[in-house]
N, C-alpha and C positions, 0 to 999 in steps of 0.2 A: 367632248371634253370641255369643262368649264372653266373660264381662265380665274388667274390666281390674282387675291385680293391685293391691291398695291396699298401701299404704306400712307396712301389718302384715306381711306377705308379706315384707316385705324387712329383718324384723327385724335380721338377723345382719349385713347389710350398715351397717344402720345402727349397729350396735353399733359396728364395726369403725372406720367417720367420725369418730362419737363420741370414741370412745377415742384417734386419732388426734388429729383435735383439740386434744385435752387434755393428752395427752403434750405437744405442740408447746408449747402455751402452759409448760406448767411447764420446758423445756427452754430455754425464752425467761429464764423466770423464773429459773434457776440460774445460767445466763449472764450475765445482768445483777448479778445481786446477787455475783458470783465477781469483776465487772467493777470495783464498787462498792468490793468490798473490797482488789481490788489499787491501787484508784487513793489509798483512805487511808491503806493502807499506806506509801503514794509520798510522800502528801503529810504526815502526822507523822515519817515520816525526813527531811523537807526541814524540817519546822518546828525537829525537834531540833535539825538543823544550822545553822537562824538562833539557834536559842537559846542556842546552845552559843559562835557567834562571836558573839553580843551580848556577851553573858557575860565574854567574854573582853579584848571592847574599853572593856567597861563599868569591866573591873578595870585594864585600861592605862592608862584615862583618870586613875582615880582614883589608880594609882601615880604619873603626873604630876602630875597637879594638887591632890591631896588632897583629902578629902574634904566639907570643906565647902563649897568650890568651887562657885557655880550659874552659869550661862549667865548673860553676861546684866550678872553683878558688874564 
């Protein structure tokens, strides 16, 4: 009876797992954080664009009404 090959024996295989693996996760990892950064990209062009018609409605209001004007008076 010939004994059975222990999981040293299969180093190279396991290297290959391993490394596999690992690649996977970091390829998770790239993806995610690429994902990450296009979505704030998204959302500080959308922020500008409320800031920029705040802005704008904030000075219309005040060319009507003038500026000392509060809510409310």
């Amino acid at each position: 009876m010939t004994p059975q090959p222990s999981w040293v024996e299969h180093f190279d295989l396991i290297n290959v797992i391993a490394g596999s693996l690992f690649m996977a996760i970091i390829w998770f990892m790239i993806r995610t954080l690429q994902s990450i950064d296009k979505n704030q990209k998204e959302l500080f062009e959308r922020m500008h664009t409320m800031e920029r018609d705040f802005y704008q409605l904030r000075g219309e209001h005040t060319a009507q009404h003038g500026t000392n004007r509060r809510q409310g008076d």
